[in-house]
N, C-alpha and C positions, 0 to 999 in steps of 0.2 A: 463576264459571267452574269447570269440573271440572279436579281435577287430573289429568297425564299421567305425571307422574314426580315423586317424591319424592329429591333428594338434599341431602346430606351430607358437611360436609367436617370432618370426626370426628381433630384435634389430641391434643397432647400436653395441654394448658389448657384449651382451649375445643371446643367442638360448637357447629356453625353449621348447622340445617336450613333447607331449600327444598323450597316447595313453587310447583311448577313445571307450567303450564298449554301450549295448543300452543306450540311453535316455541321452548318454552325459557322463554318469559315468568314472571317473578317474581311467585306470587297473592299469596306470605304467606310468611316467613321468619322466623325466631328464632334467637338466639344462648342458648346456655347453658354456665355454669361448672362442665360436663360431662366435663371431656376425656380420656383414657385414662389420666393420674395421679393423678386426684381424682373418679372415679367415683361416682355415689350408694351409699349405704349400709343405707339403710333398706329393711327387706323393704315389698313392696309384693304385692298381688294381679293379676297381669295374665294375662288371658283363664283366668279360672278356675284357676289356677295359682299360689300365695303363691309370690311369687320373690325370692332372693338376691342373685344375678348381679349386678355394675354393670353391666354393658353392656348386657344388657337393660333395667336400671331406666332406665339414661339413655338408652335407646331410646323407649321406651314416654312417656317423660318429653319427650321430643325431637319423637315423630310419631305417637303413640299416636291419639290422636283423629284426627287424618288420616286415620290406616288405617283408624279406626272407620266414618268419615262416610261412605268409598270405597274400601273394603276389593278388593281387588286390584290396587290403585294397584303398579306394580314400586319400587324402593328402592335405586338405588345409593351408593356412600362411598367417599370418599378420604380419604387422611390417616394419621396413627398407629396408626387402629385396623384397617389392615391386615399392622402393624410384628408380631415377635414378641413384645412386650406387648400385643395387641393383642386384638379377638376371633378374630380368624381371622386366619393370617401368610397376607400376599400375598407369594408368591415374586418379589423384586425381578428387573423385566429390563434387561437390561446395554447401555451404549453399546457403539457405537451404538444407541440404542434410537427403533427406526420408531414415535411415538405412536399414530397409529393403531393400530396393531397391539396397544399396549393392552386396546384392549375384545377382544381375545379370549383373555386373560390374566388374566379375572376370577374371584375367590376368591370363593364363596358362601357363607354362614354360614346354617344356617334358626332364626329365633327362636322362643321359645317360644311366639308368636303363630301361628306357620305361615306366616310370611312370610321367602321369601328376601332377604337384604341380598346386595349383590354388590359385592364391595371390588375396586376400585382397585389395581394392583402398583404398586410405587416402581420407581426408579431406581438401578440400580448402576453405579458406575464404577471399575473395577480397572485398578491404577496403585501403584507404589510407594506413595505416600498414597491410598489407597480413598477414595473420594467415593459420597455418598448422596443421595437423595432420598423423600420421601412426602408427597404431594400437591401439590408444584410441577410436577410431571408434565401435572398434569389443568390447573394454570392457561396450563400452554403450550399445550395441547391446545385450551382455549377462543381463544387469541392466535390459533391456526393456525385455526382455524374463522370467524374475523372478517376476516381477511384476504382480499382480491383475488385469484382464482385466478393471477394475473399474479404475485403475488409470492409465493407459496409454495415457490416454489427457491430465496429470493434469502436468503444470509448474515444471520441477524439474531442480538441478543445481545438476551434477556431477562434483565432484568432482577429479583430479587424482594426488596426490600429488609427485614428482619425483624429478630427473635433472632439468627438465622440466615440472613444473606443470603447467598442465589443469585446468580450468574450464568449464564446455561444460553445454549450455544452452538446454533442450530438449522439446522440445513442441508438443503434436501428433502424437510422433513417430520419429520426424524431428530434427537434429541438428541445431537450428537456427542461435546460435550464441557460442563462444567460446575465452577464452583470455589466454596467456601463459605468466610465472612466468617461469625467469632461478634459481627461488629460489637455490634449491640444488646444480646446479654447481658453483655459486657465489660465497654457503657457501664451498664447496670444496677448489675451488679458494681465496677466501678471507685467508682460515685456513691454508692453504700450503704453498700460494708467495705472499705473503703480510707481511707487519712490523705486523699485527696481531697474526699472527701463531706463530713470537718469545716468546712471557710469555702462551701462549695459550697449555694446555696438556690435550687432549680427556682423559676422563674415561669410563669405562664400567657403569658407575651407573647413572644413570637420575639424574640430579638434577632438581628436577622441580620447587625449588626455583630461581633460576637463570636462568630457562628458562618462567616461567610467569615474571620475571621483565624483560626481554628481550619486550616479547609482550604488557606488558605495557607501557613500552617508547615508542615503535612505535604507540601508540595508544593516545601519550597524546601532551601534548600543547609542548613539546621540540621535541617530534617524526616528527611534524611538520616541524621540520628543513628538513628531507628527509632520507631516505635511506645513501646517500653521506656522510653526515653527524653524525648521529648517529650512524653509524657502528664504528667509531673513541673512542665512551666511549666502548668500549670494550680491550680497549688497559687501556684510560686513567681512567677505575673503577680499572684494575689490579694494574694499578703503584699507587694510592692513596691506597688501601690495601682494597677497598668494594669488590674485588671479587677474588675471589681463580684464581691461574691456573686451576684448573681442571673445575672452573664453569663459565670459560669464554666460553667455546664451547658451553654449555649449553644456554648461554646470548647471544652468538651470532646467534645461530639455533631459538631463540626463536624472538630473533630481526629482521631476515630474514622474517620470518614467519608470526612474527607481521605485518609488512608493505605489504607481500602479500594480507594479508587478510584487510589489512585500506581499501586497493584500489579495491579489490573485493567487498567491499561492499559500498564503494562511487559509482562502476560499479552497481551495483545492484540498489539501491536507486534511481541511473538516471534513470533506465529502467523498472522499476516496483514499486509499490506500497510498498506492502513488499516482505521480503527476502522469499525465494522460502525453499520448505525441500533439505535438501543435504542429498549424497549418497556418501561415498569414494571408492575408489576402489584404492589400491597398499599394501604397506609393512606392516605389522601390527602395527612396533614400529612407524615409520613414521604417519599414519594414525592415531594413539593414538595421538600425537603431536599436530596434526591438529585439531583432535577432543575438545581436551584442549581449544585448543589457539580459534578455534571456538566459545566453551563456553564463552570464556569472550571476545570475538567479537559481543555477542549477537544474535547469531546463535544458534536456541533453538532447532531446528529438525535435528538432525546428526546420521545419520546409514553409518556402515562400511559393505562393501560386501565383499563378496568372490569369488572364484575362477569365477569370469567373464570373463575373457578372454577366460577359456574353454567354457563356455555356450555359448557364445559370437560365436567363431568358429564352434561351434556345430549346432546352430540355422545356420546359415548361409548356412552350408552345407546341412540342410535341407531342407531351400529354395531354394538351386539351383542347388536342387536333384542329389544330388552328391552322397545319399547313397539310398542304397535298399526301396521299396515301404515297405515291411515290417518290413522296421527298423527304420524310419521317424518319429514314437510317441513321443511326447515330454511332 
């Protein structure tokens, strides 16, 4: 099948291309160890040209022969490499911020190939603490595209669980409000250069015993002490002999976890009556995690999506007819 659009959801670690036939459909996809802080290095020759550049090498590297095969295919990207480290800064637009309105917000780059890329803006949110976004934008944008025209007014709370997890408030289309969790690189951090990580041994196998009593203490009258604090019984359950090495990782992902979500839904509680339905969108094992520890947060309405980021970029380039009048059905 020919492709109709090429995108891109172009990180801080990684570059994830799509290539993307009518209606959005997934032909062919690749991930690369590409991302705007670890760039290729190596000069390369591309369209007659020895080039420098990372961003073009890990373009080229990324979609080159795609272009090659269907040269005029359009190119859209989200992500980092619209940040001011980026190729081109996409100027972020501020909550409220109407998604749609997006695609007509897009920052063009032309590569050395003569192919426009067309990034994606992030999200700002100004606020005594500033909040940000780049490329959670575009996966709420795919959320809001799969959705029932019936419920595209109705209160929802996306979820995006990561490095860096999101919560992104959505009302009429609009990102109202949004708060970020450095949950995942905490627990990286914690598990690696911390007196933690010495008794602490990752397993492959979930213990989901040790990771619901994780979210339990965050949740209960000692959790209270704080994050600061109770991350330390994860050292001191191992030396008393209540918890394994291998199900401290567990205890401790699920104690991160737990506190993320106290304070998501103390956030909630001040701002609305009741908790809103949530929607996940990232890893599938992470997202089950979430899903969990949700459960016994008192979070009764949790669906996990799927590939949103390509719907996401796909709708986008719709709107801001980037592809053929006769390829634009969605």
């Amino acid at each position: 099948m020919h492709a109709q659009l090429i995108a891109l959801d172009w990180g801080t670690t990684s570059l994830r291309a799509y290539r993307l036939g009518e209606q959005g459909q997934v032909l062919e996809q690749r991930s690369l160890s590409a991302g705007i802080m670890q760039l290729p290095t190596a000069p390369r020759l591309i369209a007659g040209v020895m080039c420098v550049d990372g961003f073009e090498l890990a373009f080229d590297q990324a979609c080159g022969d795609w272009l090659d095969a269907e040269p005029g295919t359009p190119v859209i990207a989200c992500g980092m490499v619209g940040s001011a480290q980026g190729w081109s800064e996409a100027v972020y637009r501020e909550t409220p911020a109407d998604v749609a309105g997006l695609s007509a917000a897009l920052q063009t780059v032309r590569s050395v190939r003569g192919v426009d890329v067309h990034i994606v803006p992030g999200v700002l949110q100004r606020s005594v603490l500033p909040n940000m976004m780049r490329g959670e934008e575009t996966q709420v944008m795919g959320i809001l595209a799969s959705l029932p025209a019936e419920k595209n007014h109705d209160p929802l709370l996306i979820g995006l669980p990561g490095s860096h997890s999101k919560w992104v408030q959505v009302t009429d289309g609009c990102i109202v409000h949004f708060d970020t969790f450095m949950t995942g690189e905490v627990y990286a951090a914690l598990s690696a250069h911390t007196i933690l990580g010495r008794t602490l041994q990752h397993s492959e196998a979930f213990d989901a015993e040790a990771f619901d009593r994780g979210v339990a203490v965050a949740g209960s009258a000692d959790g209270a002490a704080g994050l600061l604090s109770t991350i330390f019984s994860c050292r001191t359950l191992g030396l008393t002999g209540e918890l394994s090495a291998t199900a401290q990782s567990d205890y401790l992902s699920g104690l991160l976890i737990g506190h993320e979500l106290v304070a998501l839904v103390a956030l909630q509680q001040r701002a609305r009556e009741h908790l809103p339905p949530i929607i996940l969108i990232g890893n599938s094992q992470l997202c089950a995690r979430y899903s969990r520890a949700l459960a016994a947060c008192g979070f009764a309405q949790v669906t996990v999506a799927e590939q949103a980021t390509e719907r996401g970029l796909w709708q986008l380039a719709v709107q801001a007819n980037l592809l053929k009048p006769t390829l634009v059905e969605v």
